[in-house]
N, C-alpha and C positions, 0 to 999 in steps of 0.2 A: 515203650517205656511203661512201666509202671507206677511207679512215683509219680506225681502230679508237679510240676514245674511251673514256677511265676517269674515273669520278666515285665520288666516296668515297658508299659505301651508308650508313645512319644504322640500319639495320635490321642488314645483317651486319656492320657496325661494321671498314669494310675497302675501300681500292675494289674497284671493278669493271668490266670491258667494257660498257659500256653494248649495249642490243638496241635494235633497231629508234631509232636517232638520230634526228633531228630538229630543224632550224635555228630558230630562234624568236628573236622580240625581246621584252624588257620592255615594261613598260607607260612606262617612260622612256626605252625605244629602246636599251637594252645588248643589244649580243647576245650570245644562247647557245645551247648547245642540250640539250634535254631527250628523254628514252630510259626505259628500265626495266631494272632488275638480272635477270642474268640465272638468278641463283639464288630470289629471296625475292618477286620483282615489283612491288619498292619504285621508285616514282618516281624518276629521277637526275637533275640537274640542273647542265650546266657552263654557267662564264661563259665570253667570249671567241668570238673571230669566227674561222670556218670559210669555205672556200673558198664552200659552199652559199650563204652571206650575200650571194653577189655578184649572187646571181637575184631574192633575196628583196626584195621591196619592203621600207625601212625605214618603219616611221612615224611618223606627223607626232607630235608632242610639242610642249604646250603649257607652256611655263613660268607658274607661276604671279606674278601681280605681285605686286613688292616692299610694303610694307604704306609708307605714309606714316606718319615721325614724326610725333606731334603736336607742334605747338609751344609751348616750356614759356611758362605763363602769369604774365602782367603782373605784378611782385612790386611791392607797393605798399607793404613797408621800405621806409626808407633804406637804400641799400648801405653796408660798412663799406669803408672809405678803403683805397685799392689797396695800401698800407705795410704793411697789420695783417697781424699774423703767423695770423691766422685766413683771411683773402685769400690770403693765400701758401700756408697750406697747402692752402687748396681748391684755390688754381690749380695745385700740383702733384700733387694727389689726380688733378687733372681730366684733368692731360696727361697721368699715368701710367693713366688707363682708357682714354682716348684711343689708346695705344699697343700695350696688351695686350687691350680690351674684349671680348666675348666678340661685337660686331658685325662684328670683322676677320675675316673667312675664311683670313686667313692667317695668324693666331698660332693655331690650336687644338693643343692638346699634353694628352697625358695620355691614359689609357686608362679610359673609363666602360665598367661592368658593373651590366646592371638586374635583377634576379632577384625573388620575387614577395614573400619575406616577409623581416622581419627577422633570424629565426634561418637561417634558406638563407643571407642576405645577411654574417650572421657567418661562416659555416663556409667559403665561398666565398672572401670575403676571407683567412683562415686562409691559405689554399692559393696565391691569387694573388701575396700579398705587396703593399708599400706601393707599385709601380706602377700598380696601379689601385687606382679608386676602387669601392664595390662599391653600390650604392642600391638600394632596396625597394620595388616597386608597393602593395606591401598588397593585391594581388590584382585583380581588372580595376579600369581608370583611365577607362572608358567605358561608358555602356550604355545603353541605350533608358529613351528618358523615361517613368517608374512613372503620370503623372497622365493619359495618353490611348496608343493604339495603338501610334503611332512606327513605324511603317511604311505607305507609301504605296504601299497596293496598285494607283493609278493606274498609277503609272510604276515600274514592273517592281519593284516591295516595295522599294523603295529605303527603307533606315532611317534613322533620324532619333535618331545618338546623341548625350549630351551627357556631360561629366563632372559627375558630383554633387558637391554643396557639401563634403561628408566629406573626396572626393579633390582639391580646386583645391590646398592645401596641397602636398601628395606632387608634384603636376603640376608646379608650379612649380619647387621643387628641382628635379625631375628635368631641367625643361626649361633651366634654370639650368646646371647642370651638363653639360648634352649639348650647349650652346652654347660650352663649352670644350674637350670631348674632341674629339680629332682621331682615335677609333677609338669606333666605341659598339659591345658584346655584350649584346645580347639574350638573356640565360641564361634565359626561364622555361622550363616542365615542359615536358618532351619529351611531347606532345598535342597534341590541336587545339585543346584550350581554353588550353594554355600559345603555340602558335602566335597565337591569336588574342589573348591578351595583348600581345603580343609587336607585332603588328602594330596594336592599338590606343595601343600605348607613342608610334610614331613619329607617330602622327596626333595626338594631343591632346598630347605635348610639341613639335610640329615640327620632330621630328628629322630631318637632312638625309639621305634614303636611301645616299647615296654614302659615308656615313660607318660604315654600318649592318654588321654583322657576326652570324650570328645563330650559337648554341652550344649544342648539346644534350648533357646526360649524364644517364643513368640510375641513376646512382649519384654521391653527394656525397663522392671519396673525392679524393687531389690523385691517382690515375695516369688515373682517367675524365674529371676538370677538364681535368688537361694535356694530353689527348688530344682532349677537343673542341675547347679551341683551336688547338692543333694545326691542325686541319680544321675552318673555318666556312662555314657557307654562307648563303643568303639565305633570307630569310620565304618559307616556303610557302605560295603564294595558294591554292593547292586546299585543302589544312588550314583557313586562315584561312575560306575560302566554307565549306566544310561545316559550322566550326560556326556560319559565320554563321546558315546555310540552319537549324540547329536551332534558332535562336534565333529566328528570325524565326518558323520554325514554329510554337514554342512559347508565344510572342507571341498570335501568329493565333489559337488554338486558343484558349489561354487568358484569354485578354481579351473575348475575343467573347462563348464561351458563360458566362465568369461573370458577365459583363453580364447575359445572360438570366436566370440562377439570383438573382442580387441582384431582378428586376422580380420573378421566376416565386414563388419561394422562400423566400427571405431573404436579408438582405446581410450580407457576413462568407463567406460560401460561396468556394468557388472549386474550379477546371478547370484540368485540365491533360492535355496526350495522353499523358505516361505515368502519371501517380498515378492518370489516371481508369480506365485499363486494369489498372491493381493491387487499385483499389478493385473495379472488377467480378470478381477473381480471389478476393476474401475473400469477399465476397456472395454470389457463387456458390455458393463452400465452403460458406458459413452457409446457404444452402436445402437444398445436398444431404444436409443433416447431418439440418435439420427434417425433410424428406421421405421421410427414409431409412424402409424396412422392415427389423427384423432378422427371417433364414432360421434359424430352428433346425437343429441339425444334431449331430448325437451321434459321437464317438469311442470307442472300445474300446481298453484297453492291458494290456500282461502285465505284473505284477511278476513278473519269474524268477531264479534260479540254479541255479547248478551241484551236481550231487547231493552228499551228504556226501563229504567227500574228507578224507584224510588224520583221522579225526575232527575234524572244524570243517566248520562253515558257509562257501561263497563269499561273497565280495561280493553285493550283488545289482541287477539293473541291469533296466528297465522300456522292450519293447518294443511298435511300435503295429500296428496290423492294420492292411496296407494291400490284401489280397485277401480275398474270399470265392469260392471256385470261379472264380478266375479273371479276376474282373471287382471292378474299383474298389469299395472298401468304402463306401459311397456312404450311410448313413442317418442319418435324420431326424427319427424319434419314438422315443419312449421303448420302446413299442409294436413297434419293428422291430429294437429292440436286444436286448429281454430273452430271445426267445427265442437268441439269438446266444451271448448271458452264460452261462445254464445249461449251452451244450453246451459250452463254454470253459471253466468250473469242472469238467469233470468228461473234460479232455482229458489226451491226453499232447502236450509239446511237445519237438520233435529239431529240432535244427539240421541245416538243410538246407545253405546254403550259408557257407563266411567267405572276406571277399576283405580281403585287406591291399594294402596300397601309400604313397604317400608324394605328398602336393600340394604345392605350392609358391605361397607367396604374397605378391605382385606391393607395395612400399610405395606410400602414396599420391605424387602428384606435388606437388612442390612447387606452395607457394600461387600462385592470383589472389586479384584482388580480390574475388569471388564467394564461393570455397572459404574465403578468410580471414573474411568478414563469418559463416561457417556456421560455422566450428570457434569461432570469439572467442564466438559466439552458446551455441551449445552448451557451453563447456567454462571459457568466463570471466564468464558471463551478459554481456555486453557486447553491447547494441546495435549497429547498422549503424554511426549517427552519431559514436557513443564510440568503435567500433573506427578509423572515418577517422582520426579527431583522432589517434588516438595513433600510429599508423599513421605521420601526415604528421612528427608530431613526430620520430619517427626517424629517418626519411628526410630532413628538414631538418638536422639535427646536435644533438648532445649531448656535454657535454663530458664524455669519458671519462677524464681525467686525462693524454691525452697533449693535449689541446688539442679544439677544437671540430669533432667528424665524425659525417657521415651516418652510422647501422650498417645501414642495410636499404636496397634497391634503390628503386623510382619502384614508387609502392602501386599505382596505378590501371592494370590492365594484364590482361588474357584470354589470357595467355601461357604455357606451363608451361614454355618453352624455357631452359637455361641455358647461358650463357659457358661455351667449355672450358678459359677457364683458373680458371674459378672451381669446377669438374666435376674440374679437375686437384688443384688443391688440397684440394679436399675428400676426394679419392681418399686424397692424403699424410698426411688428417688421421685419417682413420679408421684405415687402417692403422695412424699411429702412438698411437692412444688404443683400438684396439679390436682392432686384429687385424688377420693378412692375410685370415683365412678370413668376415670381414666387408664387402671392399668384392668389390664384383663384378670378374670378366675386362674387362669393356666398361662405358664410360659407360652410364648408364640414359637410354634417350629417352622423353618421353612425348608423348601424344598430346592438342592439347588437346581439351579436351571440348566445350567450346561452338563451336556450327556457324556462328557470326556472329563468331568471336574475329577481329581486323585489325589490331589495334594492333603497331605493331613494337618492342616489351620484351619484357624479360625475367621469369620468374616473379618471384614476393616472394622474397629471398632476403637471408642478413646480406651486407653486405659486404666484410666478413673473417669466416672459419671460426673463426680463433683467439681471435676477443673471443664464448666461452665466455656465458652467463649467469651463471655463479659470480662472474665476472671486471667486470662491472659491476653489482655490487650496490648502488650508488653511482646506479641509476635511482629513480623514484616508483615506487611497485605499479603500477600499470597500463604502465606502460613496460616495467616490468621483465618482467610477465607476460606481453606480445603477445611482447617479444623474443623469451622462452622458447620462446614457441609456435613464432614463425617457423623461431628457427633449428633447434630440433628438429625440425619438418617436414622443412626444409630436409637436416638431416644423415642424416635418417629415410630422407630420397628418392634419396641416392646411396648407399645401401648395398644388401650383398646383401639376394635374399629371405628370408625366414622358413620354415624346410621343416617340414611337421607328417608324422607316421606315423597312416594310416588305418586304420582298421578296418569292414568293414561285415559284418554277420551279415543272415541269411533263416532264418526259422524257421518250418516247418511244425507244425498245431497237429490233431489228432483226434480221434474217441472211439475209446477201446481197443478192439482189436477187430475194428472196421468194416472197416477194409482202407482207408479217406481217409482225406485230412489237405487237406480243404477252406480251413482258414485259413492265410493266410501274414500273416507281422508280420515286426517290421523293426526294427533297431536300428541305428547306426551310431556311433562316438568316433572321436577324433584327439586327440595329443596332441602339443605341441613336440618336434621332436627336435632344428630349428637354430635358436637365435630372430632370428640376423638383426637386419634395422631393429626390429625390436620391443623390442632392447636401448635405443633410446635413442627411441622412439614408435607408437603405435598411436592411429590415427584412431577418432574417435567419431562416435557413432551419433547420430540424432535421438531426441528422447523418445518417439516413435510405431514405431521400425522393432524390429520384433521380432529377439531377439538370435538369434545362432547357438548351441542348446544341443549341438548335436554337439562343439563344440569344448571340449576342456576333460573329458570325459566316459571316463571310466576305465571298459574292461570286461573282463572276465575272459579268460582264454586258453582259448578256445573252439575245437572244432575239428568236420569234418563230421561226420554221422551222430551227432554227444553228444545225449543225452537229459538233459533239461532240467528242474527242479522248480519247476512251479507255487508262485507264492506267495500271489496273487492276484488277481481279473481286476476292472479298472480301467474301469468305462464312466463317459462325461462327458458332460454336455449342457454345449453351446457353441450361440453366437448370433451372427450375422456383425456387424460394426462397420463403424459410418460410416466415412468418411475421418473424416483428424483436421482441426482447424481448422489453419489457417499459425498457424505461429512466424514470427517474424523472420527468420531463420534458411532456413526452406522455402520463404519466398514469395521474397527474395532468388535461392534455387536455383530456384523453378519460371518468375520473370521473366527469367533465364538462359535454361533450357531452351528457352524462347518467345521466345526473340532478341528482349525485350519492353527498350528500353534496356541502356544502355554502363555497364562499370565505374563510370565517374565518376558515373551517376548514379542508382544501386542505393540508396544511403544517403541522399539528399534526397528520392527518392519513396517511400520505408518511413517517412519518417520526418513529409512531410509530411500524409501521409491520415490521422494518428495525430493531428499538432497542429490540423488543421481539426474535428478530432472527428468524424472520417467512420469513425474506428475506432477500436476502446478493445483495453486490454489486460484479459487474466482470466488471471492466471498469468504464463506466457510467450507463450499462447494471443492472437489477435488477434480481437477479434470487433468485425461491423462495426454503426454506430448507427444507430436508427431515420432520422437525418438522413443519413448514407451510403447507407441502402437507396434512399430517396427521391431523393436527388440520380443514382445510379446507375441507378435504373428508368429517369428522365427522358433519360440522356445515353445509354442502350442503346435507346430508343423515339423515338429524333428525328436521335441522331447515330451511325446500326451501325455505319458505316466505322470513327470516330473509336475506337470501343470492342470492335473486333473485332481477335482476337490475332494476328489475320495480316497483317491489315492495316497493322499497328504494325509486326512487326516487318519488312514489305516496304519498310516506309519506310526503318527503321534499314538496310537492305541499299540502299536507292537514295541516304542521307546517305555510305554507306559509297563510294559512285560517284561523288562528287561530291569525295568526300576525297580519292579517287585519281585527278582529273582527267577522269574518261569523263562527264562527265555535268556540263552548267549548272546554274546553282543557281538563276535565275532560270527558264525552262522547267519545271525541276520544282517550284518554286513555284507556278508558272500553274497548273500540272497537278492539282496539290492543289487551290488555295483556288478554281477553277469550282465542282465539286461541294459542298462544305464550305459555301461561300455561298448555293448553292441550300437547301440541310438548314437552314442558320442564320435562313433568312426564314418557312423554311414553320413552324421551332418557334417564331417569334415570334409566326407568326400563329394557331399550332391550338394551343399548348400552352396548357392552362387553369393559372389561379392557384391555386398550391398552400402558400399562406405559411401560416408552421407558426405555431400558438395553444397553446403548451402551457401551459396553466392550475395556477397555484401554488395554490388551493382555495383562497385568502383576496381577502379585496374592498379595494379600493383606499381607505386610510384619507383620500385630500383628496374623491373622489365618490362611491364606493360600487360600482364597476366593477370585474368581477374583476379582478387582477393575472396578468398571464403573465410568462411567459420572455423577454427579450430579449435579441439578443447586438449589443456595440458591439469599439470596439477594441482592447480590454482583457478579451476573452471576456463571460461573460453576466453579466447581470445582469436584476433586478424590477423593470419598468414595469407601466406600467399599459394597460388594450387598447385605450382609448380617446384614447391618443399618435395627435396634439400635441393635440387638445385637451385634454386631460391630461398632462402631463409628471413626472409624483410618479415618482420612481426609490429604489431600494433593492439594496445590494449582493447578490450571491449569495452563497450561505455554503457548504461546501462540507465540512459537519461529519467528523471523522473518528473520534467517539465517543468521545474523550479528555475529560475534564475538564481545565481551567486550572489550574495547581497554584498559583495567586497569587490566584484569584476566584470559582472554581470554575465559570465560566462556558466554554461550548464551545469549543474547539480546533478550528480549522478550517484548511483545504490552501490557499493563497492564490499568486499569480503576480507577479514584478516584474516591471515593464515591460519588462526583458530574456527574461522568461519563465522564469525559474529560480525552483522551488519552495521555499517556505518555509511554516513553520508558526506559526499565531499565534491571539490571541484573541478569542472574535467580539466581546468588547465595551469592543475598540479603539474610541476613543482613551482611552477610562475603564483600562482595563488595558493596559499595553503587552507585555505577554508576548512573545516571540517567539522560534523556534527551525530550523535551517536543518536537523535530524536530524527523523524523523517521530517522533511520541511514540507510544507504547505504552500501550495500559491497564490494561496489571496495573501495580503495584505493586511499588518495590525490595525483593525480599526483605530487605534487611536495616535500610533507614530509611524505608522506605513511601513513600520520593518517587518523583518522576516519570522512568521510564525512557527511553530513546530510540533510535532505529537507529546503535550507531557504527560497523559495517560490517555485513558480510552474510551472517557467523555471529556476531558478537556484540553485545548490547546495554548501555547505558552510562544509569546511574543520574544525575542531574543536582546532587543535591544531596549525596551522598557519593563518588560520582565510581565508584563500584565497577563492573567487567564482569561483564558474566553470558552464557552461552552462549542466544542467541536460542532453540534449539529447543521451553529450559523454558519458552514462552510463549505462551497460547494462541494471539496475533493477531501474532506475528513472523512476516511471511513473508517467504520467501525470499527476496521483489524489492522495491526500494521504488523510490523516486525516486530517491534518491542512486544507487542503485546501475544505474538506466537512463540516467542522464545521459548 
């Protein structure tokens, strides 16, 4: 093309010259032409005909046929007499639908806005005003039928979706209303999963594409609203394929081999390509832990100071040997140290060398969705799934007392990039609440970390600097606290560094006399000298990562050639350690790492290999179940592709191709499911039955058959082994060592159809006790009833109502149920 061509980018949020153009028709024969940004390499897409159009074969385009009315059926009333004021008004009810109906293509008026929940759907409307109308998906309105495959891998995996019974309701409205607006916007999430919402909206309400408008913002504020509409454009089919192509994937994968594991196994099990690749990441952990050998290995250290000075003792401060003659101090037995110790108790030590200087230290970058699931994990005990939810709630809107608004950016996002004029503001904010010597010369850029990051957002960020967390107290706890976190990150990441003043010391150590000083030890401090972002945040650490004791560590004003006073010599036997098992929190970070799955979907695979009981918690620790080991032997021994970390994440980079256009989504389907189907017949046919018998040691009271374990769809339960000839069943109990303070009969963990935990009697329905807090077995110090979890430091007596601090008890722990929700 010759002409130079601008299309507003959705990534730099701006047009731009398009590169490399390209003449193209829709799939309904509009043309346009599509190119790439020449900054960011975001897909560009205009409508409208170019001279190129005139070479371009157009094509054929089928209109769909019109659907025949049915014809209304035989009314076998009497009719009431053409005079009745009942007749009159229907026959002017009739003509007036007749004139405006929503089947005239030519009365449509009004402007429809679909967005995906009811709160977005609030905060939206807020901002649009009573011109439009603003309606809510409830989240997808389509999707592959749950009772068989719904893909037909004959003819090129073509899907087979349907709307469920939940959503015909929504559908109708929707499509009710979209038969009257003469503009429809398509507001869901800026994604492919909000894309292909988006594009399932117009297929199940048959919405008219010419009418179609599509609107993305990353933020729910009214200057990002008026600015997408502003600039609409049309549903992105490469979006919409890619995540078709995951769905269908994840379909394939999972439908098939949980088929096997229901024959192989047991039923209730289930597969999938990414939680099986998570599952194998815990298991793993968990043999290398069994298998580990600890290496003995002994340290040496100096307590020293400075000789009597001024009359008075120095400080004293504890250096480590890290030379003997030269070479790494490297020992192992007790046996190799002691001679070491003697000649060290009876040395002189001088300071060889001091070097001072000054580090500088870098804040972290504002949140993803990765970083935030690891800080909310570490610092608010908050699961993956707990941190979404609250997450989205902010991002949908809260009414802060000026009305209903987003305060945080679009959660789901591998970004750390931020808007400069939100980089601008924040600059004005610091400066005016902290100082000038606080915000940096230049914007801070970060780099992101993950090597599969593509999404075009912005980090997690607030949406205004000025709505403070003091300033909405007016939140629930757990809203209030992510805010906290966010925006603190947030205000933590454009400001200066942190500058510490260094100190390191080298200290040679000998016997009098000798004329050597064979041992060298080593001390080193820093302490604050600028604190920077650390005035308003400092990132945390996992439970496992050993802290920095340099920092923080005051030593005296040592200089070369000072002679040094022995205090005493320090040897330690040390034993090396496993790794640690995953947290929440780590396995989150290490599926990251292993480009192992997308933002979106970090918190439904942590969360669902936990609810299949393919892995338990122990602490914050994740350890995985004799039935996860087993199901994971099986699907790393039949399916290595399916369960290998490269493999996965080669995929997420070829879903990544297929989002950006370079690559069909049917081809790469092919490409997968040849091999996958070869693997899936040979485990049908060589995998032996491995259905699990775990035996409750009691005999079946209707024949006298043990009783084992079984699981239905309501988690387990006590059958008997010789089901169906046998059918005697018995609930599971799932004691939690409480007494019933109404019967004194056992206290048991039980699940409502919804799956949310509650606590109750086992000898329901005779007792109805029941309690949504876990109960405690000590006793209220001060009326002896029965205690309960009412948060996550403190406990709450049931029958005098009193708190008490959880720590005084022996079985409070830290985490319960409530507090993992």
């Amino acid at each position: 093309m010759t002409d130079t061509l601008q299309a507003y980018c959705v990534k730099c949020r701006e047009k731009r010259d398009m590169t490399a153009p390209a003449a193209v028709y829709t799939e309904s024969g509009t043309p346009g032409t599509r190119g790439t940004c020449p900054v960011c390499g975001t897909t560009l897409f205009r409508m409208g005909r170019t001279q190129e159009h005139d070479s371009l074969p157009k094509p054929e385009t089928v209109k769909a046929p019109k659907r025949a009315k049915a014809k209304p059926a035989a009314r076998t009333k009497a009719k009431k007499p053409a005079g009745s004021k009942k007749a009159a008004g229907k026959t002017a009810r009739t003509a007036k639908t007749a004139k405006t109906g929503p089947a005239d293509k030519g009365q449509h008026h009004g402007r429809l806005v679909i967005v995906e929940s009811p709160a977005k759907a609030r905060t939206v409307q807020r901002f649009l005003g009573k011109k439009y109308v603003v309606k809510a998906s409830i989240g997808h309105v389509r999707d592959l039928l749950r009772s068989k495959l719904s893909v037909d891998v004959e003819h090129d995996f073509q899907p087979q979706y349907r709307v469920p019974n939940e959503k015909r309701g929504v559908v109708k409205e929707i499509k009710e209303a979209a038969a009257r607006a003469s503009e429809i916007y398509l507001a869901t999430d800026p994604d492919r999963e909000g894309e292909a919402i988006a594009w399932h909206l117009m297929a199940a309400a048959d919405i008219d594409e010419s009418r179609v408008r599509r609107v993305v913002f990353h933020e729910i504020t009214e200057e990002a609203i008026q600015e997408a509409f502003a600039h609409p454009h049309h549903v992105n089919m490469s979006l919409v394929n890619a995540q078709q192509t995951r769905r269908i994937l994840d379909r394939l994968v999972g439908y098939n081999i949980t088929e096997l594991l229901w024959e192989k196994v047991r039923n209730r099990l289930s597969a999938g390509r990414v939680q099986s690749v998570a599952l194998r990441m815990v298991v793993d952990r968990e043999r290398e832990i069994r298998t580990f050998v600890p290496v003995e290995y002994w340290t040496i250290q100096a307590e020293l100071a400075k000789q009597v000075e001024n009359g008075r003792n120095a400080s004293n401060f504890v250096a480590t040997l890290i030379k003997i003659r030269d070479e790494d101090a490297d020992l192992h037995t007790e046996a190799e140290v002691m001679p070491h110790t003697l000649v060290l108790e009876n040395s002189d030590y001088r300071v060889e060398e001091v070097r001072r200087g000054t580090r500088q230290r870098r804040p972290a970058p504002p949140f993803t969705t990765s970083t935030l699931q690891q800080e909310a994990s570490r610092t608010l005990n908050f699961n993956a799934r707990r941190t979404m939810r609250v997450a989205q709630q902010l991002y949908e809107g809260i009414d802060t007392g000026e009305g209903q608004i987003g305060l945080i950016t679009y959660m789901r996002t591998d970004s750390t990039a931020i808007a400069k004029e939100a980089q601008t503001k924040a600059h004005e904010f610091i400066v005016a609440n902290y100082g000038k010597d606080f915000a940096p010369a230049r914007p801070p850029v970060y780099k992101t970390q993950s090597k599969t990051a593509q999404e075009a957002h912005e980090a997690i960020r607030p949406t205004s600097i000025d709505r403070t967390p003091e300033s909405l107290q007016h939140l629930n706890r757990d809203q209030l606290r992510l805010y906290t976190l966010i925006w603190q990150r947030f205000v933590a990441s454009q400001m200066a560094n942190a500058v510490y003043t260094t100190m390191r010391v080298d200290i040679r150590a000998g016997e009098p006399g000798s004329g050597a000083e064979p041992y060298l030890f080593r001390v080193a401090g820093s302490l604050i000298k600028f604190p920077g972002f650390l005035r308003v945040y400092e990132e945390s650490h996992d439970i496992d990562e050993a802290p920095d004791e340099d920092t923080g560590r005051i030593l005296p004003d040592l200089t070369a050639g000072e002679m040094l006073r022995l205090i005493q010599v320090l040897p330690r036997q040390h034993f090396t350690q496993p790794p640690p098992r995953y947290t929440e929190a780590t396995l989150v970070k290490a599926l990251e790492e292993n480009g192992i799955g997308r933002p979106s979907t970090y918190a439904p695979t942590v969360a669902v290999i936990q609810n299949r009981d393919y892995v338990s918690r122990d602490g914050r620790y994740l350890v995985p179940s004799e039935t996860g080991e087993i199901v994971n032997d099986l699907l790393v021994t039949y399916f290595p592709d399916i369960l290998s970390y490269s493999f996965t994440a080669d995929l997420e980079d070829q879903l990544d191709h297929v989002a950006e256009g370079r690559e069909e989504w049917v081809p790469f389907l092919a490409k997968f499911y040849g091999p996958f189907e070869s693997q899936l017949k040979h485990a049908r046919a060589q995998l032996p039955s491995q259905r699990q018998q775990e035996h409750i040691g009691r005999a079946c009271p209707t024949c006298g058959n043990p009783l084992v374990m079984r699981y239905g769809r309501f988690g387990k339960f006590i059958g008997c082994s010789t089901y169906p000839e046998c059918k005697y069943t018995e609930p599971w109990l799932d004691k939690i060592g409480v007494a019933c303070p109404r019967c004194g009969g056992d206290l048991v963990e039980k699940r409502t159809q919804r799956g949310r935990t509650f606590y109750g009697c086992s000898n329901y329905p005779a007792c109805e006790f029941t309690s949504w807090k876990r109960p405690l077995s000590a006793p209220c110090p001060n009326c002896g009833g029965l205690l309960v979890e009412h948060n996550r430091t403190k406990a709450q007596c049931l029958t005098c109502s009193g708190i008490f601090e959880r720590d005084e008890f022996p079985d409070a722990m830290p985490e319960s149920a409530s507090d993992l929700d």
